[in-house]
BAVEXNU-496810 format. One record per residue: residue number from 1; residue in one letter; x, y, z of N, C-alpha, C in turn. Coordinates in steps of 0.001 Angstrom, whole numbers. Layout:
BEGIN
[NUM,"A",[X,Y,Z],[X,Y,Z],[X,Y,Z]]
...
//
This chain:
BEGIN
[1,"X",[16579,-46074,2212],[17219,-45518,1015],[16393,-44329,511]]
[2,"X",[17417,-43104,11],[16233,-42186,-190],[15544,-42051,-1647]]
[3,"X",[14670,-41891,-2293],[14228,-41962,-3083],[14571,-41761,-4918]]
[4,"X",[16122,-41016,-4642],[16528,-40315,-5954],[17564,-41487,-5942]]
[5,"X",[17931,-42761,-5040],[18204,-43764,-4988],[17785,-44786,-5607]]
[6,"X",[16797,-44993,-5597],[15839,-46162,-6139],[16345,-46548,-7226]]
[7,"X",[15852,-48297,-7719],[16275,-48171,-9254],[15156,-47978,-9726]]
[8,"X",[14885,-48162,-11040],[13850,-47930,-11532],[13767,-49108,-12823]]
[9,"X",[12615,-48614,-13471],[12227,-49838,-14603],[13368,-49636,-16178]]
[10,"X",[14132,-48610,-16267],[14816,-48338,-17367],[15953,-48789,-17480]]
[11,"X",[16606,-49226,-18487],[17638,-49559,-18432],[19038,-48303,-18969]]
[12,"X",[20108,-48160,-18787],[21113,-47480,-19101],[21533,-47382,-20879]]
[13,"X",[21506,-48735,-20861],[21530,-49008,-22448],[20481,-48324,-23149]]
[14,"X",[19453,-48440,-22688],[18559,-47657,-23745],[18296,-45789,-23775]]
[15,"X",[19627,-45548,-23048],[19310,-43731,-23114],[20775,-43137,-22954]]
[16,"X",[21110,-41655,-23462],[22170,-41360,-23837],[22202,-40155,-22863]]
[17,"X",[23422,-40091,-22513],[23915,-38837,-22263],[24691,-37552,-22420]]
[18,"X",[24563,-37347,-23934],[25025,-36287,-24262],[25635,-34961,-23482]]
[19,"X",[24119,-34113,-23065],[24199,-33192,-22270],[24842,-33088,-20730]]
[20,"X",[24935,-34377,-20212],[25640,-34643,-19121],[26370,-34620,-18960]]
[21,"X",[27433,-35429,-20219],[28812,-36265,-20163],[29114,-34572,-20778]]
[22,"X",[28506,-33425,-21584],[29552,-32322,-21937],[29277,-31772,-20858]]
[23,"X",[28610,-31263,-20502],[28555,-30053,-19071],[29650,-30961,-17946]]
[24,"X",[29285,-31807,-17731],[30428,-32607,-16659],[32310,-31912,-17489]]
[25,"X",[32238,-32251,-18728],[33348,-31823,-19372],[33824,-30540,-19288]]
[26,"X",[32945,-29649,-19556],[33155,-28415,-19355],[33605,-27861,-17838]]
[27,"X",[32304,-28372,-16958],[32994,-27548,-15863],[33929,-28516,-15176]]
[28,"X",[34617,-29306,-14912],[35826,-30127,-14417],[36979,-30317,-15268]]
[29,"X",[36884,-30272,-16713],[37616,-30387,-17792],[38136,-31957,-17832]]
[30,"X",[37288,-32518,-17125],[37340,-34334,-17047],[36219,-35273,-18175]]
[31,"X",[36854,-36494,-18620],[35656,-37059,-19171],[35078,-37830,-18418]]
[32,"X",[33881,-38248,-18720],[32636,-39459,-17684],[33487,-40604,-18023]]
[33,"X",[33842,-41849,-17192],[34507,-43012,-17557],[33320,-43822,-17370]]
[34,"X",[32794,-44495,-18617],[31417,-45644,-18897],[32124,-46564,-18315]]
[35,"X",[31442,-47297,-17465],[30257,-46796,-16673],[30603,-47253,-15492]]
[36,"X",[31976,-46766,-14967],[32487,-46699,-13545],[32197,-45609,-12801]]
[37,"X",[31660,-43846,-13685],[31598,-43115,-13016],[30018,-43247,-12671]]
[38,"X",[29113,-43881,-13636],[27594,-43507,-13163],[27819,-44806,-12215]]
[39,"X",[27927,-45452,-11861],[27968,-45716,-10778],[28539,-45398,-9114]]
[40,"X",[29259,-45177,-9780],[30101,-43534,-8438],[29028,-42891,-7971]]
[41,"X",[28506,-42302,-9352],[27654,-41082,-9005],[26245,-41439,-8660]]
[42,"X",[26020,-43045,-8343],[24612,-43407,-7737],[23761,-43382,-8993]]
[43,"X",[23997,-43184,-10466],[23037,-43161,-11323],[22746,-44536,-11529]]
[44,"X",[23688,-45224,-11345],[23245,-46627,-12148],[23457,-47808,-11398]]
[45,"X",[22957,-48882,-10991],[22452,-49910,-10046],[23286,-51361,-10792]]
[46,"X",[22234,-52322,-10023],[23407,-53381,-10456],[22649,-53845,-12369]]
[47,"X",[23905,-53687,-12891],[24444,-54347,-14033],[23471,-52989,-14836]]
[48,"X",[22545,-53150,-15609],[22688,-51722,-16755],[21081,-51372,-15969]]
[49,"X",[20940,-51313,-14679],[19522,-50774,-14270],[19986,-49338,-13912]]
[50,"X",[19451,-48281,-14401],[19348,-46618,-13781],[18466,-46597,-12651]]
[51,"X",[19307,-46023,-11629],[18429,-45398,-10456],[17675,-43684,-10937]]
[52,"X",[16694,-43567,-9823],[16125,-42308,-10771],[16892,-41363,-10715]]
[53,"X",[17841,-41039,-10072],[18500,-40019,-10267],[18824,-40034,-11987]]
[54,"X",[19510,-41624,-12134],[20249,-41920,-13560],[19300,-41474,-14301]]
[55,"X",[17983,-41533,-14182],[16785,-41443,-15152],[16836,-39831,-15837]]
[56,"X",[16921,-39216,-14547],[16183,-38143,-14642],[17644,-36770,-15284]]
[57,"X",[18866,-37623,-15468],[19699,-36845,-15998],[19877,-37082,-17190]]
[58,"X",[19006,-37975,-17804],[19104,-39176,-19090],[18608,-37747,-19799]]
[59,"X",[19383,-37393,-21605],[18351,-36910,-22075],[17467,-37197,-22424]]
[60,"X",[16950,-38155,-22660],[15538,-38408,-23093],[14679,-38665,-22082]]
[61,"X",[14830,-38065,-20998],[14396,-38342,-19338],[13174,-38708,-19753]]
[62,"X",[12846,-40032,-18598],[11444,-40419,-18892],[10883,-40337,-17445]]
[63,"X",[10989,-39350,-16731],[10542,-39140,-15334],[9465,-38060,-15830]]
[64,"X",[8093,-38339,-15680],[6997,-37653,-16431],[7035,-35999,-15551]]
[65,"X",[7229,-36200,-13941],[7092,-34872,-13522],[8361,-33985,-13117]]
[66,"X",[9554,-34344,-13968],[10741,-33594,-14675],[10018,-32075,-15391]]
[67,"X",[9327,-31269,-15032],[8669,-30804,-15958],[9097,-28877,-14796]]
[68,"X",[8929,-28059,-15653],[9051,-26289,-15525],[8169,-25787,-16583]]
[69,"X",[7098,-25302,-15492],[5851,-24437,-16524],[6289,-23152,-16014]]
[70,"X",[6201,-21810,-17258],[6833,-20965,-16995],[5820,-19849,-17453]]
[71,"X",[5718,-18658,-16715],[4609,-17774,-17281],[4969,-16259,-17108]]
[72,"X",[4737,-15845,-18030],[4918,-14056,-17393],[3540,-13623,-17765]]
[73,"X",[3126,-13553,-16339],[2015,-12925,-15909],[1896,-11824,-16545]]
[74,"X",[221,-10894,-16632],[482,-9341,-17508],[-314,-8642,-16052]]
[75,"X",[390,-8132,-14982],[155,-7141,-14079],[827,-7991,-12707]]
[76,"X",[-53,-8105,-11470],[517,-8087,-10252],[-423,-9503,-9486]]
[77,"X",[-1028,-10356,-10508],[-1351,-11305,-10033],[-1487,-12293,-11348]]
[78,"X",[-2207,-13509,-11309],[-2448,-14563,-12082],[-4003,-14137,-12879]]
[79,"X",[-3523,-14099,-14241],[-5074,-13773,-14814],[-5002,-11737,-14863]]
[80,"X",[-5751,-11384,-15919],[-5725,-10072,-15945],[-7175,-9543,-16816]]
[81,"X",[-7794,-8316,-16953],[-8315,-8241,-17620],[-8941,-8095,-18478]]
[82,"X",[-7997,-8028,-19765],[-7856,-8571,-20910],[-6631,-9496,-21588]]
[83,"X",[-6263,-9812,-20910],[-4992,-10767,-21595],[-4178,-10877,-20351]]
[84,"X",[-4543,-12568,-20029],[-3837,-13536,-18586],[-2139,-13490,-18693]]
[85,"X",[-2002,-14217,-20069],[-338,-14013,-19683],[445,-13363,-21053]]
[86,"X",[1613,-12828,-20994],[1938,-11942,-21983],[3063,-13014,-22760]]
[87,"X",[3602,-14069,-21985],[4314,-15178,-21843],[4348,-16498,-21618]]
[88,"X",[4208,-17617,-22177],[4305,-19064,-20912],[4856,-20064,-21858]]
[89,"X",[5243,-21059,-21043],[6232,-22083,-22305],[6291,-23474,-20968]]
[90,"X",[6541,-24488,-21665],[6000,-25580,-20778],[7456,-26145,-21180]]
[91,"X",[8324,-26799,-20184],[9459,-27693,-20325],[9562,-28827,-19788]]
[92,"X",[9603,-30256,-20391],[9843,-31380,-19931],[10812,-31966,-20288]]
[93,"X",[12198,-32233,-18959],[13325,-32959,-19972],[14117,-33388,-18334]]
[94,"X",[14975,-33502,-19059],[16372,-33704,-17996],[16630,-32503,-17365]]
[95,"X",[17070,-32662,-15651],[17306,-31590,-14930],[18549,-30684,-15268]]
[96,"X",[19405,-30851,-16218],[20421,-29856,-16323],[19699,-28729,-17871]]
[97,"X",[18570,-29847,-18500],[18201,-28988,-19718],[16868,-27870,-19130]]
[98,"X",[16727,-28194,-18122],[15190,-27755,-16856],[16147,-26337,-16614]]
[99,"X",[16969,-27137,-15705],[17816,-25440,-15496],[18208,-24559,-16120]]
[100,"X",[18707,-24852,-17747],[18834,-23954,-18899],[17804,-23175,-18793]]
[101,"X",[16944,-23899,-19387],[15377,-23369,-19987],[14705,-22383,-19161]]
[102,"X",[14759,-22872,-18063],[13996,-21954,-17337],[14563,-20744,-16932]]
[103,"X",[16238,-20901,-16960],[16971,-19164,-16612],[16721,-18725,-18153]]
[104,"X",[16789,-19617,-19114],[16571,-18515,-20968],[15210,-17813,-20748]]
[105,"X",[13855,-18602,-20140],[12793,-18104,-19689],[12659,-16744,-19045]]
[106,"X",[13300,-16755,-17828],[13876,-15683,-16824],[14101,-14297,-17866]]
[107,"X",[15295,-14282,-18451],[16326,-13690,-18828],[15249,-13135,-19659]]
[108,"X",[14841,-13802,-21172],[13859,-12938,-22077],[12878,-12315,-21365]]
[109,"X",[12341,-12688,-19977],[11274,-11805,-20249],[11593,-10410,-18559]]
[110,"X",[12486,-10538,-18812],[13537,-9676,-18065],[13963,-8457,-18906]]
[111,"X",[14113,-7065,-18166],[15055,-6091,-18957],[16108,-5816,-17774]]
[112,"X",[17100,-4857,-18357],[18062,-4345,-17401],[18293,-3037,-18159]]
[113,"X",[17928,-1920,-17225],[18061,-790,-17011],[19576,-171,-16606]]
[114,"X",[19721,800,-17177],[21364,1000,-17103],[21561,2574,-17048]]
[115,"X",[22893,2980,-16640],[22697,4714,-16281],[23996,4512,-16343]]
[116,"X",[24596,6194,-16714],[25762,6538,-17185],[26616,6476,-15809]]
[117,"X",[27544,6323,-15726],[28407,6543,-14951],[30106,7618,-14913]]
[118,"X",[30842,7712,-13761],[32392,8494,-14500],[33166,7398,-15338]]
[119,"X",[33351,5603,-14769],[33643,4807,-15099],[33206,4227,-16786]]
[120,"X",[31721,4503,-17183],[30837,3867,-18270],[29567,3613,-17827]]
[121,"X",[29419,2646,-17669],[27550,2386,-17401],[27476,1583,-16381]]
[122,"X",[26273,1778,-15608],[26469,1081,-14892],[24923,73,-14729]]
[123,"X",[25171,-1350,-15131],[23706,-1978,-15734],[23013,-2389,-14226]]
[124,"X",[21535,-2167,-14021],[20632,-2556,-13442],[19329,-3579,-13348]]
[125,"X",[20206,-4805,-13876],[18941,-5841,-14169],[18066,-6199,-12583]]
[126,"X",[16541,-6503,-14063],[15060,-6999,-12669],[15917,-7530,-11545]]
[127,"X",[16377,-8610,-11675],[16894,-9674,-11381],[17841,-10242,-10983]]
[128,"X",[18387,-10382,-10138],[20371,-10503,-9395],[19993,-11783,-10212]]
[129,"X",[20930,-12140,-11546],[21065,-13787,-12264],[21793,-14469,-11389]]
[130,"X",[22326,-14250,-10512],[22995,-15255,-9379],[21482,-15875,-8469]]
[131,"X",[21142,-14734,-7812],[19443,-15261,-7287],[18802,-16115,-7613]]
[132,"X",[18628,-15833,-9022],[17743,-16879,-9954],[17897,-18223,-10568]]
[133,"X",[19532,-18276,-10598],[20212,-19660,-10628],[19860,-20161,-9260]]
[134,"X",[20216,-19558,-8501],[20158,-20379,-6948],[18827,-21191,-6558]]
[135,"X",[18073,-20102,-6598],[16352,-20464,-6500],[15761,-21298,-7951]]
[136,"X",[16497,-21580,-8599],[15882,-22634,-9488],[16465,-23932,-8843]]
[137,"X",[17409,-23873,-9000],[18430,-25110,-9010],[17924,-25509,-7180]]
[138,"X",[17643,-24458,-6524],[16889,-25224,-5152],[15648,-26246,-5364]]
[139,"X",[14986,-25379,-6389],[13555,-26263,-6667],[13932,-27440,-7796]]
[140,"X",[14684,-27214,-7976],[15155,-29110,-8985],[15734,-29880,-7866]]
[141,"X",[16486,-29602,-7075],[17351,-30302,-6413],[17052,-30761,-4882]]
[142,"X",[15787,-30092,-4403],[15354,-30228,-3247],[13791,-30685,-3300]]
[143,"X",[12877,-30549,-4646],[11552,-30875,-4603],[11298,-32254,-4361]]
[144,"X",[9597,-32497,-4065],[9369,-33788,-4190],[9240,-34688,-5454]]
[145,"X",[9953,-34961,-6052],[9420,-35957,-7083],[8642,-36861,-7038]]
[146,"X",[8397,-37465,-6078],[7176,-38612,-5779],[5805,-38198,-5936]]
[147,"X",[5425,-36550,-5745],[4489,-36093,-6144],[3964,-35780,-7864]]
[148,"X",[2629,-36748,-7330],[2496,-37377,-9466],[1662,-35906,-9607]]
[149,"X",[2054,-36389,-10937],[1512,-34667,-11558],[1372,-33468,-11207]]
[150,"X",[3340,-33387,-10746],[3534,-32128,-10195],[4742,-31464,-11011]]
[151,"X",[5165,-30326,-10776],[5830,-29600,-11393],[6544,-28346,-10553]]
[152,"X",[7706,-27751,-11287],[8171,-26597,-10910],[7457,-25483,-11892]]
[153,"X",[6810,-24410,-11164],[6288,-23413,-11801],[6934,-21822,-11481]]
[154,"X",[7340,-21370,-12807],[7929,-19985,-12697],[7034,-18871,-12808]]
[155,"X",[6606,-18011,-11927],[5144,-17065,-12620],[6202,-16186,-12457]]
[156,"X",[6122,-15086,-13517],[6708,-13680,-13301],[5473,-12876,-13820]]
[157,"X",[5537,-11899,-12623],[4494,-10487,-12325],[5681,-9435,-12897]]
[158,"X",[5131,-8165,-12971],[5188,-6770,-13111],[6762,-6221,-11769]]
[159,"X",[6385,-6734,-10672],[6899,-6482,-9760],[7888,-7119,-9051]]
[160,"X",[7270,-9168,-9560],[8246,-10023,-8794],[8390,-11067,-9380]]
[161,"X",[8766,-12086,-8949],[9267,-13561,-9610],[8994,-14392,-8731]]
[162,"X",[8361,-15433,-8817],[8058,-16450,-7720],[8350,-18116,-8505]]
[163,"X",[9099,-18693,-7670],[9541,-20389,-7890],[9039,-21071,-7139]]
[164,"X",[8239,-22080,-7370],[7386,-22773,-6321],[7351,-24744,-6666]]
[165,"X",[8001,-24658,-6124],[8414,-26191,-6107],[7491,-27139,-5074]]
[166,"X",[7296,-28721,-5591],[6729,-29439,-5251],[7734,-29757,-4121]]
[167,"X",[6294,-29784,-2895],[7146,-30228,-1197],[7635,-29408,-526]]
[168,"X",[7238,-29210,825],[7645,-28457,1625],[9077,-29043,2508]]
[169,"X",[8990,-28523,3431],[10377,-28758,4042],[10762,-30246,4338]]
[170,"X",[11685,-30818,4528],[11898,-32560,4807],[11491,-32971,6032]]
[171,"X",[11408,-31612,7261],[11394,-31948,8308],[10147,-31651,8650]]
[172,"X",[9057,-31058,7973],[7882,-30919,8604],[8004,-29347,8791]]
[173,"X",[8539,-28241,8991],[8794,-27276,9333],[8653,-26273,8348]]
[174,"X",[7965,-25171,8948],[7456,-24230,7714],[9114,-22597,7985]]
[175,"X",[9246,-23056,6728],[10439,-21587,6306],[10630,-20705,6950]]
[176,"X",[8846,-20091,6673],[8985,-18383,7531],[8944,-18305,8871]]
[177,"X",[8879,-19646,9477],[9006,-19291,10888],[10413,-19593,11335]]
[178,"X",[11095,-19881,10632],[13040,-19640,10808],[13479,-18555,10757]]
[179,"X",[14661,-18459,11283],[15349,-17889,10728],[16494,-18523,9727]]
[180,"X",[16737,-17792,8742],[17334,-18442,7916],[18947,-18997,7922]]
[181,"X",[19040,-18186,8703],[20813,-18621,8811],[20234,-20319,10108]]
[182,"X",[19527,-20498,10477],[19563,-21294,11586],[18874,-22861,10796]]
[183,"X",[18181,-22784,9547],[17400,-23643,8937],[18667,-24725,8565]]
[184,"X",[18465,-25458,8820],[19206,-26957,9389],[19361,-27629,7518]]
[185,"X",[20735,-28112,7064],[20677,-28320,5677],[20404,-29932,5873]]
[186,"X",[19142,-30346,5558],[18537,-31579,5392],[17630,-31871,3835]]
[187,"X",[18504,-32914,3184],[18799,-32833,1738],[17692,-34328,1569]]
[188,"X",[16382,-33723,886],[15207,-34981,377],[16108,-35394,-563]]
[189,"X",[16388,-35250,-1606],[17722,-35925,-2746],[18719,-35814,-2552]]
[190,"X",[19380,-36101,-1810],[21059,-36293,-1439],[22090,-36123,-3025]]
[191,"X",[21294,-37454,-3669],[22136,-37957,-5223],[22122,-37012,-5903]]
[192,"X",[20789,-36090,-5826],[20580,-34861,-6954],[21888,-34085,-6630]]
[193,"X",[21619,-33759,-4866],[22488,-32389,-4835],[23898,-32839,-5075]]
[194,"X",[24088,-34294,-5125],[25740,-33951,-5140],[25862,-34271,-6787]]
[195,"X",[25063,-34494,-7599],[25239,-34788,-9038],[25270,-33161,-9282]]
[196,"X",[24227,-32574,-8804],[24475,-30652,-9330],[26054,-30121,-8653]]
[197,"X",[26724,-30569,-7850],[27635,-30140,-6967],[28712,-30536,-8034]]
[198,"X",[28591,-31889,-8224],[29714,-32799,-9222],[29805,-31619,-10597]]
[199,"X",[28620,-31014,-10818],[28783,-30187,-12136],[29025,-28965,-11761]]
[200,"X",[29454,-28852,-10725],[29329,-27203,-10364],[28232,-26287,-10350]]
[201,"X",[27609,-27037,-10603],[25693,-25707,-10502],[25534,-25514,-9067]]
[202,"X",[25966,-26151,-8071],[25756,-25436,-6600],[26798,-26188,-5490]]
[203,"X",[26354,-25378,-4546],[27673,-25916,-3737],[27422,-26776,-2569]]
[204,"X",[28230,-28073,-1974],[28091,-28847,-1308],[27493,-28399,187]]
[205,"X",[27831,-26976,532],[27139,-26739,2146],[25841,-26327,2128]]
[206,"X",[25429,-26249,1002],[23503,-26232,1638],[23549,-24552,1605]]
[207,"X",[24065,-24009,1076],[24101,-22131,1494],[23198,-21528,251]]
[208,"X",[22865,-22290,209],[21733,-21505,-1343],[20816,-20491,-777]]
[209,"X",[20176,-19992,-76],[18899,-19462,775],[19762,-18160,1145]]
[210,"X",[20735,-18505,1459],[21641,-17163,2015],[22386,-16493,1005]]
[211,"X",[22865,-17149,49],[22966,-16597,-1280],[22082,-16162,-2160]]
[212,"X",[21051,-16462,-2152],[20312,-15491,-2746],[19685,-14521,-2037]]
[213,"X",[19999,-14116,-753],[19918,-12806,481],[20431,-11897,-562]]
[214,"X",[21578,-12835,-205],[23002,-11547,-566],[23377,-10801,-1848]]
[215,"X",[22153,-11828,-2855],[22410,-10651,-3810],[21333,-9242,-3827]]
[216,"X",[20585,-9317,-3002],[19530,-8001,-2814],[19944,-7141,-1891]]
[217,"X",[19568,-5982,-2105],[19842,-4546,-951],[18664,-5053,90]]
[218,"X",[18901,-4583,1107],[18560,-5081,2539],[16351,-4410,2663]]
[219,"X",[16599,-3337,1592],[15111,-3058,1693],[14216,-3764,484]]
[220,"X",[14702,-4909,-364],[13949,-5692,-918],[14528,-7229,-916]]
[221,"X",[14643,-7789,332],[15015,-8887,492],[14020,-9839,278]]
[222,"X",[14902,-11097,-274],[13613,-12169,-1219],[12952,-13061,-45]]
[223,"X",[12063,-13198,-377],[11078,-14463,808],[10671,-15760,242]]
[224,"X",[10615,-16135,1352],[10669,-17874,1532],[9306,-17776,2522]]
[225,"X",[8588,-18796,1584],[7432,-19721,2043],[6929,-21114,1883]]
[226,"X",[6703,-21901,2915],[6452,-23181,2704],[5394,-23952,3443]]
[227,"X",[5047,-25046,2665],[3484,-25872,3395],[4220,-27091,3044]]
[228,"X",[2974,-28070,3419],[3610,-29302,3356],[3371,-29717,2378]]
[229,"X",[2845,-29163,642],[3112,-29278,29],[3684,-28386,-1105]]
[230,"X",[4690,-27469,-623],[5144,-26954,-1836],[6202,-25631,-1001]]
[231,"X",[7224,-25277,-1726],[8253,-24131,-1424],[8395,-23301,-2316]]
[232,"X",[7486,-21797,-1260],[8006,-20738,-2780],[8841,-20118,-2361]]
[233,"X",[9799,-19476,-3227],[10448,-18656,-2975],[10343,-16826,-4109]]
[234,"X",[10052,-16020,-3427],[9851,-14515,-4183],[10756,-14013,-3956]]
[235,"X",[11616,-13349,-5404],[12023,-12386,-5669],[11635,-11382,-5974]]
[236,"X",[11918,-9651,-5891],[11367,-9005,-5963],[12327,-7857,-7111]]
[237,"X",[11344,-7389,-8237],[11663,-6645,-9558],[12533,-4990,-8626]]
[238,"X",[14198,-5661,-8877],[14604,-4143,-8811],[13890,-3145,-8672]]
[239,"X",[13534,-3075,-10294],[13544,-1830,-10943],[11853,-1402,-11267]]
[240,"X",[11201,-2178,-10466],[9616,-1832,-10298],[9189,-760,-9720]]
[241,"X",[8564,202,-10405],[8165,1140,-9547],[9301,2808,-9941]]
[242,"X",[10515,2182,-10959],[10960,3066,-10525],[11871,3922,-12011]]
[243,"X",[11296,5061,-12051],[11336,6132,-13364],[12451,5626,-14258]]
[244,"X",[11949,5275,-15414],[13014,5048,-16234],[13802,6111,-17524]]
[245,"X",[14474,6010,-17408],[15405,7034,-18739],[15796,6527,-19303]]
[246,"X",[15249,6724,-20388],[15291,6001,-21753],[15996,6734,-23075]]
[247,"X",[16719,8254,-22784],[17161,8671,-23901],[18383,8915,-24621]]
[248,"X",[18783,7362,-23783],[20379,7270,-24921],[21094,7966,-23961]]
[249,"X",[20969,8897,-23018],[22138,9852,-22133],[22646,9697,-20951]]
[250,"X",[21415,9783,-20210],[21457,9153,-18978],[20882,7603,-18394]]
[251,"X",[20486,6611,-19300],[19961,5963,-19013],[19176,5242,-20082]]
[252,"X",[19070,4088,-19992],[17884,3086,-21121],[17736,1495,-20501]]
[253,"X",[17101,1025,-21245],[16430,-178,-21175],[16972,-1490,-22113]]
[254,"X",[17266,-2406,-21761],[17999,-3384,-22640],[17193,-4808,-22294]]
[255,"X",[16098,-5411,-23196],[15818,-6949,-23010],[16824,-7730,-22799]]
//
């Protein structure tokens, strides 16, 4: 049985699901039926025991390494010298409030650059926000949780964005020596990915890695690295490096 299976020591009765039962609402336009669907959905075991999946969607999640430390670095590495980070914010909760937080994270400390066009404007954010959904929601939905006192960590540099999730590949196999269209979809949380699938945050064939290719131009394509304990994945800052116009005419800057 795989691990996002398990039951665990909590019971159902004692935790609510607010944030679940509306996002489930929203994107299907269906309600949760208590408690025929958490059991469908592998959250909940026999009679009112939560499996960890159930746990870890609970809001009051009590899965301690549920956790996204988030930082915006001040230059092109970790640490600077005079002032390490310009940004950082620590999140511990349930994986659909993890995924919020950490794209609101993203987003503020993000700008998008924009230039006139014949049409109107035409905006240039750091950041393809499709990319950055993808590559989060990989590292919630594919990390190790069994690893104690671990975490998903967001560092953003000057130049790039890096997501680095607990656990390397399921199979033993390191990223960069794939190719990516050929990397075999073998799912450490099965329950996670189809509970994110059930909500629409990603999609059932495993194509996340190639979707976030496709939102970059071919001369700053994002990279994938992995050990056997941990998967990063780098994105790389558009608009780094590159002259900005800022005077209302041709061009400006928008947080």
């Amino acid at each position: 049985m795989k691990v996002d299976a398990l039951e665990t020591k909590y019971r159902f009765s004692d935790y609510s699901y607010t944030l679940f039962e509306a996002t489930y609402k929203q994107k299907t336009g269906l309600a949760i039926d208590k408690p025929r669907d958490y059991h469908s959905f592998g959250m909940l075991s026999n009679g009112d025991v939560l499996t960890f999946v159930g746990a870890l969607f609970a809001d009051q999640c009590p899965i301690y390494q549920s956790r996204v430390f988030c930082t915006r670095w001040n230059g092109l590495k970790k640490g600077g010298l005079y002032l390490d980070a310009l940004d950082s914010d620590e999140f511990q909760s349930n994986a659909v409030s993890l995924l919020t937080d950490g794209l609101k994270f993203v987003r503020y400390n993000s700008s998008v650059k924009w230039r006139k066009t014949g049409a109107g404007r035409l905006e240039m954010p750091d950041y393809p926000s499709e990319a950055v959904h993808e590559a989060l929601v990989n590292a919630l939905v594919h990390r190790d949780y069994m690893i104690q006192g671990s975490e998903i960590h967001i560092d953003m540099y000057d130049d790039r964005l890096e997501i680095v999730s607990p656990g390397g590949m399921p199979d033993g196999k390191r990223i960069q020596d794939l190719h990516i269209d050929d990397v075999a979809s073998i799912r450490r949380n099965p329950v996670i990915c189809d509970i994110f699938s059930r909500l629409k945050l990603m999609e059932r064939r495993g194509s996340g890695l190639r979707k976030i290719i496709d939102q970059y131009p071919e001369d700053a394509v994002p990279l994938f690295r992995s050990t056997e304990q941990s998967f990063v994945v780098t994105l790389k800052n558009l608009n780094y490096g590159k002259v900005s116009l800022s005077n209302g005419v041709n061009g400006g800057i928008e947080n």
